[in-house]
C-alpha positions as CSV (number, residue, x, y, z in Angstrom):
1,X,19.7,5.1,-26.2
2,X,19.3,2.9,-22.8
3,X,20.7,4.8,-20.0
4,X,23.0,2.1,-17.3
5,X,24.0,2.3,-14.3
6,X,26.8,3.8,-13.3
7,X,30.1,2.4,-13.0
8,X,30.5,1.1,-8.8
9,X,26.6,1.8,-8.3
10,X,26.0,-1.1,-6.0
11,X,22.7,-3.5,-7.0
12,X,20.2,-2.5,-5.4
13,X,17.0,-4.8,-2.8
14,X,13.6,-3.5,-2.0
15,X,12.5,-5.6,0.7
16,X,9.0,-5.3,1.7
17,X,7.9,-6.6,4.9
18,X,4.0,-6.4,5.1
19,X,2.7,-4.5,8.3
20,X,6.0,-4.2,9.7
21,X,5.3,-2.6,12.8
22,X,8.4,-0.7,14.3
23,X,7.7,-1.6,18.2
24,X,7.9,-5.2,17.1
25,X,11.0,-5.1,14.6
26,X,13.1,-3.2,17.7
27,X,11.6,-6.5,20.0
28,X,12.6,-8.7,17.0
29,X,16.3,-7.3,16.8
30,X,17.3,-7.1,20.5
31,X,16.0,-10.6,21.3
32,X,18.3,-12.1,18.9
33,X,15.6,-13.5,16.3
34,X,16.3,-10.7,13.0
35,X,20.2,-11.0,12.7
36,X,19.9,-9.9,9.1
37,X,17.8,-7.2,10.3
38,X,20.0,-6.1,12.7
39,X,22.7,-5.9,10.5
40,X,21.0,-3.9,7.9
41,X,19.9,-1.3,11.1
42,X,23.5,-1.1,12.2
43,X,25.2,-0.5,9.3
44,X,22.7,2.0,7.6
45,X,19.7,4.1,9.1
46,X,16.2,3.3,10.5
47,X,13.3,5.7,10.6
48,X,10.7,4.1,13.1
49,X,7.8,6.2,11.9
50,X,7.4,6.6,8.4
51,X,4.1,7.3,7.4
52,X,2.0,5.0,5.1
53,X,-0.8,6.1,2.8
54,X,-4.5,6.6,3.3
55,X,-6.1,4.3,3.2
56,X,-3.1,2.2,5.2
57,X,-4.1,-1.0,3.5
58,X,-2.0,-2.5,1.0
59,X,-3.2,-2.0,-2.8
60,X,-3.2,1.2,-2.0
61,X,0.2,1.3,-0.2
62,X,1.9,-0.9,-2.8
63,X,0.7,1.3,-5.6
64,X,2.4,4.3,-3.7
65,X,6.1,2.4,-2.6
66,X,6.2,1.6,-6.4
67,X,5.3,4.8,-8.2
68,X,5.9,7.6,-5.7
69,X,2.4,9.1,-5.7
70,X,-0.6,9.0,-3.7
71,X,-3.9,7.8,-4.3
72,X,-4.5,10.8,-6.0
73,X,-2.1,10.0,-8.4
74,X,-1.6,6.2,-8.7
75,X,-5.7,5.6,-8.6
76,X,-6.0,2.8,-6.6
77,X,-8.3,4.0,-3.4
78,X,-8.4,0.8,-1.1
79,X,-9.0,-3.2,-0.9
80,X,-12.8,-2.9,-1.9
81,X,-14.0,-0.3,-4.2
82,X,-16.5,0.6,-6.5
83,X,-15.9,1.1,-10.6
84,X,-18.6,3.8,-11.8
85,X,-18.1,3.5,-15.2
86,X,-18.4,-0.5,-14.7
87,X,-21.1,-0.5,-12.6
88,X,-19.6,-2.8,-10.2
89,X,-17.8,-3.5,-6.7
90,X,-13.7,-4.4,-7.8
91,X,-12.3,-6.6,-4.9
92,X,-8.5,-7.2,-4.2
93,X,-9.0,-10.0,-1.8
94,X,-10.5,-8.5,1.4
95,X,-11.2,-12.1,2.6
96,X,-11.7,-15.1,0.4
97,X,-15.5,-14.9,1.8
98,X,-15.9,-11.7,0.5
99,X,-13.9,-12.4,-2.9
100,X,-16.4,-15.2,-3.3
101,X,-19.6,-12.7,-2.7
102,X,-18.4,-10.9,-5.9
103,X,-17.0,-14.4,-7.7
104,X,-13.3,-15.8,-7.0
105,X,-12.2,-15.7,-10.6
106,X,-13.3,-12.1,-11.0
107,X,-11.7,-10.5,-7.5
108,X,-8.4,-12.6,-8.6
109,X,-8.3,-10.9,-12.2
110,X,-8.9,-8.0,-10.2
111,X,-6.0,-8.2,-8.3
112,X,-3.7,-10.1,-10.6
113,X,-4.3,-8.5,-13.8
114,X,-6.6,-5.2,-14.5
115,X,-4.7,-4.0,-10.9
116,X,-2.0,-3.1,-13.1
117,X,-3.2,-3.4,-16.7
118,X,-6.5,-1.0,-16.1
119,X,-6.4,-0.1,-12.0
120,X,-3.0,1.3,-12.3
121,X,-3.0,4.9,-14.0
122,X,-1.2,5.3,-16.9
123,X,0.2,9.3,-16.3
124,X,3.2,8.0,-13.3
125,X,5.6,4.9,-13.7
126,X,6.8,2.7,-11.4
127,X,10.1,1.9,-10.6
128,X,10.2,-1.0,-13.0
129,X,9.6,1.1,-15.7
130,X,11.3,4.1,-14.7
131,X,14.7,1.7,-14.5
132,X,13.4,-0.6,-17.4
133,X,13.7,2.3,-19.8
134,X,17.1,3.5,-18.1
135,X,18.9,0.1,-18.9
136,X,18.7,-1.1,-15.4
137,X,18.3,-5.1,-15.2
138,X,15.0,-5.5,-13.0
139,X,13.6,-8.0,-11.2
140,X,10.6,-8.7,-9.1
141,X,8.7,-11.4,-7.1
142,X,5.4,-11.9,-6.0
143,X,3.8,-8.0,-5.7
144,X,0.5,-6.3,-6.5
145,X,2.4,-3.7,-8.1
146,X,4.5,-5.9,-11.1
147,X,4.0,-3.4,-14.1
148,X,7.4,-2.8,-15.7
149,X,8.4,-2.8,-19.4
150,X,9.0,-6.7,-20.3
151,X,6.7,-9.5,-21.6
152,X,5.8,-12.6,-19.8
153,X,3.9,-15.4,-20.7
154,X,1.7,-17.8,-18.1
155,X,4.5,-20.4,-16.5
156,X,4.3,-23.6,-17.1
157,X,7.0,-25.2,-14.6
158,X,5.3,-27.3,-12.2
159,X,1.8,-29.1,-12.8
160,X,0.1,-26.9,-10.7
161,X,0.7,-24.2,-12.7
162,X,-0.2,-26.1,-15.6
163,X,-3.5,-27.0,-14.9
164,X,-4.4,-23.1,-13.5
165,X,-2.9,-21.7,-16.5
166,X,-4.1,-23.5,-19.3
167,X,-7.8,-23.1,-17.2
168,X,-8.1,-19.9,-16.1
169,X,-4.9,-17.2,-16.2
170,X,-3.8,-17.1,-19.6
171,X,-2.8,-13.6,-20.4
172,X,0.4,-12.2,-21.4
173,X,1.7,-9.1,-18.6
174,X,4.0,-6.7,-18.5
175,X,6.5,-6.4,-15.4
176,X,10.1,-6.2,-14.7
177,X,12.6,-8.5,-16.8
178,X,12.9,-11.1,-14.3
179,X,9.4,-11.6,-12.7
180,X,8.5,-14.6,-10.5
181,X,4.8,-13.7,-9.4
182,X,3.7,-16.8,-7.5
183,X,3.7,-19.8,-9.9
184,X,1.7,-18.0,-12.4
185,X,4.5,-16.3,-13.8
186,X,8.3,-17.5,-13.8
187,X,10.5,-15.6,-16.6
188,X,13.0,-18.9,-16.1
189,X,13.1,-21.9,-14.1
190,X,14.2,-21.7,-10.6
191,X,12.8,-24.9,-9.3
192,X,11.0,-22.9,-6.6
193,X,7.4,-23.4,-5.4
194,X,4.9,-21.0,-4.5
195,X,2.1,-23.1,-5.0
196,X,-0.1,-20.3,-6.2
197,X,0.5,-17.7,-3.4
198,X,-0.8,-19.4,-0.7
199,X,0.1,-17.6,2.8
200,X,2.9,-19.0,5.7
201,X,4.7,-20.2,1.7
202,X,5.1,-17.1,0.0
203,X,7.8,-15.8,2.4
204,X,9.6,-18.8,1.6
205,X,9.2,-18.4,-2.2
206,X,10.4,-15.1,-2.3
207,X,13.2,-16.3,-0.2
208,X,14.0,-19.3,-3.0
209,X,13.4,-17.0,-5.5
210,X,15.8,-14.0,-4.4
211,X,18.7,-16.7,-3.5
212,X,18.6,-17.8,-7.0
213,X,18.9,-14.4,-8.7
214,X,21.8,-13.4,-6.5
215,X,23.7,-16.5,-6.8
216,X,23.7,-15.6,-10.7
217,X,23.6,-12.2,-10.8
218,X,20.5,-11.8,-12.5
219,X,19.2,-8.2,-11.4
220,X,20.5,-4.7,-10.5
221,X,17.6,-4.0,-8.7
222,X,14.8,-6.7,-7.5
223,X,11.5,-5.9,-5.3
224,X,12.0,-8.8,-2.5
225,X,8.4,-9.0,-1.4
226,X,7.8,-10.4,2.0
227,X,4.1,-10.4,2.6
228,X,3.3,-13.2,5.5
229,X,4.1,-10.8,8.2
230,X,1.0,-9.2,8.1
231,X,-1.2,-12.4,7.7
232,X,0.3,-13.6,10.6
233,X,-0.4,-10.4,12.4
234,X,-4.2,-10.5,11.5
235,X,-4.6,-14.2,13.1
236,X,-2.8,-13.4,16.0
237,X,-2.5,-9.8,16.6
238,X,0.3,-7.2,16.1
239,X,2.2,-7.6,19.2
240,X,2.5,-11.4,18.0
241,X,4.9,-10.5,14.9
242,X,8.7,-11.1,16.6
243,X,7.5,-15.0,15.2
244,X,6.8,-13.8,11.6
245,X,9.1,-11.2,11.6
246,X,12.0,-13.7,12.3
247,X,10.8,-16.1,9.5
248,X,10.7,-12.8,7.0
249,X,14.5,-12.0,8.7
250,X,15.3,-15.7,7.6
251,X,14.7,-14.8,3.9
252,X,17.0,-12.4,3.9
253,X,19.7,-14.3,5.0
254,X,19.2,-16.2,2.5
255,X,19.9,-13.7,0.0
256,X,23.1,-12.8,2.1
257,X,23.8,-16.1,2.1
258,X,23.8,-16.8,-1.4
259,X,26.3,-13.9,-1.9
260,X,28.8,-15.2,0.5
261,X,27.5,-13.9,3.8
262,X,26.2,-10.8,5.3
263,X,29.5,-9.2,4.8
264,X,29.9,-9.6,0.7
265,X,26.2,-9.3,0.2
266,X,26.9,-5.5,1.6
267,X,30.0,-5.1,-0.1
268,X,27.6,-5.5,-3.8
269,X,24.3,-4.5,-2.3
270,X,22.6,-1.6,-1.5
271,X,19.4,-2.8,0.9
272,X,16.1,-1.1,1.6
273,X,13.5,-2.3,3.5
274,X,10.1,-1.0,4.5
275,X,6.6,-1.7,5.6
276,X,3.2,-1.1,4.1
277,X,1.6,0.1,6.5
278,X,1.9,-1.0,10.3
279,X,-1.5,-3.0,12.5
280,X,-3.6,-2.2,15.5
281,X,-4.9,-4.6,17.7
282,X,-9.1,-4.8,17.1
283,X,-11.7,-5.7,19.5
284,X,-15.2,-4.4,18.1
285,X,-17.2,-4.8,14.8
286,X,-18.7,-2.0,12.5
287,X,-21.4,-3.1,10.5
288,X,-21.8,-0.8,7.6
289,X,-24.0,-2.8,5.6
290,X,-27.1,-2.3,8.6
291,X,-26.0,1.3,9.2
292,X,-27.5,1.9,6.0
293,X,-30.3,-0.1,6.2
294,X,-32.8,2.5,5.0
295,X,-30.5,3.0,1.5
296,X,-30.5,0.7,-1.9
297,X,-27.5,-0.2,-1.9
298,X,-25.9,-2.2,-4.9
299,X,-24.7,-5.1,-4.1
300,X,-22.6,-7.6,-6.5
301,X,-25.3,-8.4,-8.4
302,X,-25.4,-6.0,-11.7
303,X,-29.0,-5.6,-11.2
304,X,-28.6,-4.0,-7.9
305,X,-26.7,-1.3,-9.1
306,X,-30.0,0.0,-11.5
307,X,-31.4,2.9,-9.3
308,X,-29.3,2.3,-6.6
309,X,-28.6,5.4,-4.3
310,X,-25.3,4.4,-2.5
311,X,-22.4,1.4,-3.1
312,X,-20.4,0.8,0.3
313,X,-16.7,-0.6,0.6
314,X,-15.2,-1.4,3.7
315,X,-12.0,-2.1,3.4
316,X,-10.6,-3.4,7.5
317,X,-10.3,-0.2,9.5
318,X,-11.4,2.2,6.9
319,X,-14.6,2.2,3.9
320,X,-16.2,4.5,1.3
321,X,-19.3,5.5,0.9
322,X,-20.2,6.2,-2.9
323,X,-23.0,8.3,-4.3
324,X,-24.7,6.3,-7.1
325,X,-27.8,8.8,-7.2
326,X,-26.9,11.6,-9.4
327,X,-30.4,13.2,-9.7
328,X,-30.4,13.4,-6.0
329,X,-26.5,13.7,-5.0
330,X,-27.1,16.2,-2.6
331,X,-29.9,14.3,-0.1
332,X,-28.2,11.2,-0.4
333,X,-25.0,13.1,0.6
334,X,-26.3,14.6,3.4
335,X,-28.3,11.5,4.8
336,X,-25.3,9.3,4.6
337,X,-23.0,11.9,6.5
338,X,-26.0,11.7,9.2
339,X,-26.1,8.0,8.8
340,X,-21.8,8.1,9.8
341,X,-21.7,10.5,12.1
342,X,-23.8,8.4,14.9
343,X,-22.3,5.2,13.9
344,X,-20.6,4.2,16.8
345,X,-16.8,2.9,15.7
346,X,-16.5,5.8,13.4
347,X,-13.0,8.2,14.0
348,X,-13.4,10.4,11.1
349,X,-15.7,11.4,7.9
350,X,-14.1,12.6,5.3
351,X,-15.8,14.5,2.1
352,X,-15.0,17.4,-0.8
353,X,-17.1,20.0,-0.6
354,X,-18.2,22.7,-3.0
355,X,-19.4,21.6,-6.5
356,X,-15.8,21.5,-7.5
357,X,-14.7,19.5,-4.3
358,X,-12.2,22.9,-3.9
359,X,-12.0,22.1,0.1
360,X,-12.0,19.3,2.2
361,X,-14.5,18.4,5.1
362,X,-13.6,16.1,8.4
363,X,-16.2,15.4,10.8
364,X,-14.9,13.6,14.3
365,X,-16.4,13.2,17.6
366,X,-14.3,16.1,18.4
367,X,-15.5,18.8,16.5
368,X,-15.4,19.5,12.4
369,X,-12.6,21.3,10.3
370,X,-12.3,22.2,6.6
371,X,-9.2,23.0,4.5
372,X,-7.3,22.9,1.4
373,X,-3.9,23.3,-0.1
374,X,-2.7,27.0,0.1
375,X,-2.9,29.6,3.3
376,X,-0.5,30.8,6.0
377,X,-0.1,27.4,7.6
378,X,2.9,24.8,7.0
379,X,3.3,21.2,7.6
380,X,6.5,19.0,8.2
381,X,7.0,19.2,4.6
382,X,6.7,22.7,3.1
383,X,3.5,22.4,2.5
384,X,0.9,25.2,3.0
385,X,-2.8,24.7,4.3
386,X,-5.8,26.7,4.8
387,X,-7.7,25.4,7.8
388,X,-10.8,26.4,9.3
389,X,-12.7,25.3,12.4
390,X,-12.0,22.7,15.3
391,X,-8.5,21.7,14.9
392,X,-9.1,18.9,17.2
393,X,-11.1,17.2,14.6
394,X,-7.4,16.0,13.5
395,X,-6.0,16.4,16.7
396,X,-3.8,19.4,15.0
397,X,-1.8,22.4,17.3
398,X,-0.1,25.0,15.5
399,X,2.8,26.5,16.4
400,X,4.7,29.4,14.7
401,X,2.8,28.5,11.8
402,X,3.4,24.8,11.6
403,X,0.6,22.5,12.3
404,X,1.2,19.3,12.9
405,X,-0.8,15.9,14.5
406,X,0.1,13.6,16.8
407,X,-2.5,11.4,16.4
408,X,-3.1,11.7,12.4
409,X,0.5,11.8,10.9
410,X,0.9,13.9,7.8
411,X,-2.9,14.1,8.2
412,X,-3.5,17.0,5.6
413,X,-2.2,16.0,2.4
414,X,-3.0,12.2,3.2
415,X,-6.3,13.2,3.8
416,X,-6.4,15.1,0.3
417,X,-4.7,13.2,-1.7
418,X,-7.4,9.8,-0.7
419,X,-10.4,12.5,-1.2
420,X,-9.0,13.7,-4.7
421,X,-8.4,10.3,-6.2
422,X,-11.1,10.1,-8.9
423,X,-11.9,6.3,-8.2
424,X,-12.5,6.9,-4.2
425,X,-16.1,7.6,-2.5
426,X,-17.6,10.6,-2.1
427,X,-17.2,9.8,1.5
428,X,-14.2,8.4,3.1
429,X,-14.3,6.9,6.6
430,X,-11.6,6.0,9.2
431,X,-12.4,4.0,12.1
432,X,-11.5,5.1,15.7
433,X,-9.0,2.4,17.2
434,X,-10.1,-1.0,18.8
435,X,-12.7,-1.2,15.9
436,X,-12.8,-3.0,12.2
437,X,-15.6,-2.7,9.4
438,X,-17.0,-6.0,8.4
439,X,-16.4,-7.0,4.8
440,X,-18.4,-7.9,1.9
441,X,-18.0,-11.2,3.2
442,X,-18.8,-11.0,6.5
443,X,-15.4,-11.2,8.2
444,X,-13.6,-9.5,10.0
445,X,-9.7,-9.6,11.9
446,X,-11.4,-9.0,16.0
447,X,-9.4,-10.3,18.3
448,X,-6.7,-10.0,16.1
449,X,-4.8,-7.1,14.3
450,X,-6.1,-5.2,11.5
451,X,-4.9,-1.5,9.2
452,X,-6.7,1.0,7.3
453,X,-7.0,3.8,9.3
454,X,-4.9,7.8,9.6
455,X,-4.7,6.8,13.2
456,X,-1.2,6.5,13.7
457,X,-1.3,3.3,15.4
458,X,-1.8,1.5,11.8
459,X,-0.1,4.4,10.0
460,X,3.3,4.1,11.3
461,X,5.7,1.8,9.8
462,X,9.4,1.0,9.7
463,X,12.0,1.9,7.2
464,X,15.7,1.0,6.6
465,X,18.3,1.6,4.7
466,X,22.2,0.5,3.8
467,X,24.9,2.0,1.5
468,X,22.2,4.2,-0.9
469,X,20.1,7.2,0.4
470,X,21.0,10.1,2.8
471,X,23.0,9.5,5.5
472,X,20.6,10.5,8.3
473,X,16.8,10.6,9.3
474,X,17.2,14.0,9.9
475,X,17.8,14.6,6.3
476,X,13.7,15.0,6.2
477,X,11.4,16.2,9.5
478,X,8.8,13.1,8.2
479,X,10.2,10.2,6.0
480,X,6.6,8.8,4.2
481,X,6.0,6.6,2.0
482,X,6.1,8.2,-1.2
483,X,9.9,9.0,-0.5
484,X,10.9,5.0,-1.0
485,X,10.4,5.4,-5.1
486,X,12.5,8.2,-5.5
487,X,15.1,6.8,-3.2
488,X,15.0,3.8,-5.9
489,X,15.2,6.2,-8.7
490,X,17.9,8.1,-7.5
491,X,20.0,5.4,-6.5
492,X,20.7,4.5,-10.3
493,X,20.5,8.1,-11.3
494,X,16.8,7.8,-13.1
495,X,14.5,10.0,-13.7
496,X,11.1,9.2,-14.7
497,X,9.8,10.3,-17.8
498,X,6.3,11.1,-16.3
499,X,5.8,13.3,-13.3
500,X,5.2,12.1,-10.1
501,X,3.2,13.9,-7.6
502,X,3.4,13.1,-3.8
503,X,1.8,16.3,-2.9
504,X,-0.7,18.7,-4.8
505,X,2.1,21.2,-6.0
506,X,4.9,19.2,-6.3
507,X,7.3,18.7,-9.1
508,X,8.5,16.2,-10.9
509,X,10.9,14.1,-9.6
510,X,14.4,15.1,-10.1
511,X,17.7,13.0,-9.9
């Protein structure tokens, strides 16, 4: 029997600002331009360095605001990546340049479809499903992360969407009960545009989209996805985002708006809003592709990929480095860690070690370190380690037994859990800061603002909340992202039926 909410459990908004950086949301609110914002600060609580996922980049982030687990869990390991058992490079949309070096229609069913279909793994849920199967009326708009419990077939609303649909995105999805996923999607008619996506417009869709729900109650919970921030802060770099953070602050008044005002949208409506991931400003190029020169390396061509030794995917200020060679793993390990480790631009190289990848390896320009779960030391979370060697490889002190980083933020288990996800290289790299990996495509974000890295100054985002969740920052020593889904969950009282891991002994998620 469907679970429902409880009696007085207030609806609940998501709001996702992409690469909300907390520096430039405290600029935003005290100059006068994020009222909404403000409000939703003032009233609730507002932890200005909650730590993103590794790889910070957004698949990879979105995957873990909507299901609670890391890479390790949820399976997607970053923008660009490559499928083994496919023999091929799957690309989320890097740049359009690079999305057209592996074919447009195949990086957007990529990203629109097997993402969550195929991509996605099947052993943890996502909050649409988790509240799906507990009665909860969902809603969603445009998201990488849609899946959720609900049929929808292609819109065919405006004549755009007509002629895309009926040529080229034809499939039936699953995702929340109300969905509104660009124009491809629409579980009713609205009469807003999104035409197809497209960024500086899908702000204002969501925007459209939200208003409409609320002004006919059509959701108990709804994923308000506000995505242009971080476009906007590639262009023009991140100390540019007051502007875009004040046309994302304008969408949610909207919603407020369409309840009454500020004051009766809080009166029904519980509010949380967080980043992605945050962005650094970049100045220099890495060029992985001539790094490895001397290598095959498949490229998007499925010939390529016969007797290839490595596959590379760099993904803005982070890339993996697969081993396609199993007959001569070992060597072609060892000569791509030696390729890395002189490349100029290159932070940290990550790798298992041991034939059973028991351990974890980081190479830096400051020395190297190995270490995995278990051992005398703790982190900000419980969590106990067993580290050897230079500990300023992660820029790690230790202090009555607690080891933290200033520099790498929860660096440990972020670290493990991107090494242990079975879809990620066999080497992961992170790029020191002021530098960007070129893409498949040949672009890149210089002179402009770019994510991807541990380093915190692309791994620290912003986080809110209003009348759900505890009722201080204090209430954990280091809010992450993983803590956003079971805030969701345990809003409405539900509990997922599959367990969620966040860490590599936790347990499952309890209401």
């Amino acid at each position: 029997m469907a679970q429902v909410p409880a009696t007085g459990t207030k609806k609940l908004v998501l709001a996702v600002i992409d690469a909300l950086k907390p520096s430039m949301l405290e600029r935003a609110i005290e100059s006068g331009r994020a009222p909404a914002l403000k409000r939703i600060r003032q009233e609730g609580v507002y932890v200005d360095d909650c730590v993103a996922a590794f790889p910070s980049v957004t698949p990879v982030c979105a995957a873990t605001i909507t299901t609670g687990a890391g890479p390790d869990g949820h399976l997607i390991p970053s923008m660009n990546w490559y499928h083994r058992q496919e023999g091929r490079y799957v690309e989320y949309g890097s740049s359009f340049s690079a999305s057209r070096q592996f074919g447009v229609l195949r990086s957007l069913t990529d990203t629109v479809y097997r993402m969550n279909a195929e991509h996605l793994s099947h052993d943890v849920e996502t909050v649409f499903e988790t509240l799906d199967d507990a009665g909860v009326r969902t809603a969603g708009t445009t998201y990488l992360i849609y899946r959720g419990r609900h049929q929808h077939e292609v819109a065919q609303e405006s004549a755009l969407a007509r002629i895309v649909t009926s040529t080229l995105f034809r499939r039936t999805i699953e995702g929340p009960q109300e969905l509104f996923y660009a124009d491809l999607y629409a579980s009713r008619k609205t009469g807003c545009r999104g035409q197809l996506g497209m960024p500086g417009i899908r702000d204002q869709h969501t925007g459209c989209v939200g208003a409409y729900l609320v002004e006919h109650d059509l959701f108990d919970f709804m994923l308000f996805s506000l995505p242009d921030n971080d476009q906007y802060s590639h262009k023009n770099g991140p100390h540019a985002q007051v502007t875009s953070i004040a046309a994302a602050d304008r969408q949610l008044e909207r919603l407020m708006h369409a309840a009454g005002g500020a004051e009766a949208f809080l009166d029904e409506h519980a509010v949380i809003v967080t980043s992605d991931h945050s962005q650094a400003a970049v100045e220099e190029r890495i060029r992985l592709d001539r790094a490895f020169g001397d290598f095959d390396v498949a490229t998007q061509t499925a010939s390529s990929t016969i007797g290839a030794e490595v596959a590379l995917s760099p993904a803005q200020r982070a890339a993996m480095v697969y081993v396609l060679d199993e007959e001569r793993r070992q060597a072609v390990l060892e000569r791509a860690l030696e390729v890395v480790s002189r490349l100029e631009g290159i932070d940290l190289v990550l790798w298992l070690t041991g034939s059973s990848g028991g351990e974890a390896a980081v190479s830096s320009p400051r020395g190297e370190l190995r270490f995995a779960p278990g051992g005398e030391l703790e982190d900000e979370a419980g969590e106990r380690w067993d580290v050897e060697g230079d500990l300023a490889a992660l820029d790690l002190s230790v202090r009555d037994g607690r080891v933290i980083s200033h520099d790498y933020p929860a660096a440990l288990r972020r670290v493990w859990s991107a090494l242990r996800c079975p879809t990620a290289g066999d080497v992961l790299l992170s790029a020191s800061p002021g530098y960007e990996f070129v893409d498949w495509g040949g672009a890149d974000h210089v002179g402009g603002g770019s994510h991807g890295s541990l380093h915190r100054s692309d791994s620290l985002g912003a986080l809110l909340w209003c009348g759900t969740g505890p009722p201080s920052r204090q209430s954990k020593e280091q809010w992450m992202l993983h803590d956003v889904a079971p805030m969701v969950r345990q809003h409405f009282g539900a509990v997922p039926h599959l367990a969620v891991s966040a860490r590599p002994d936790a347990p499952p998620e309890s209401g």
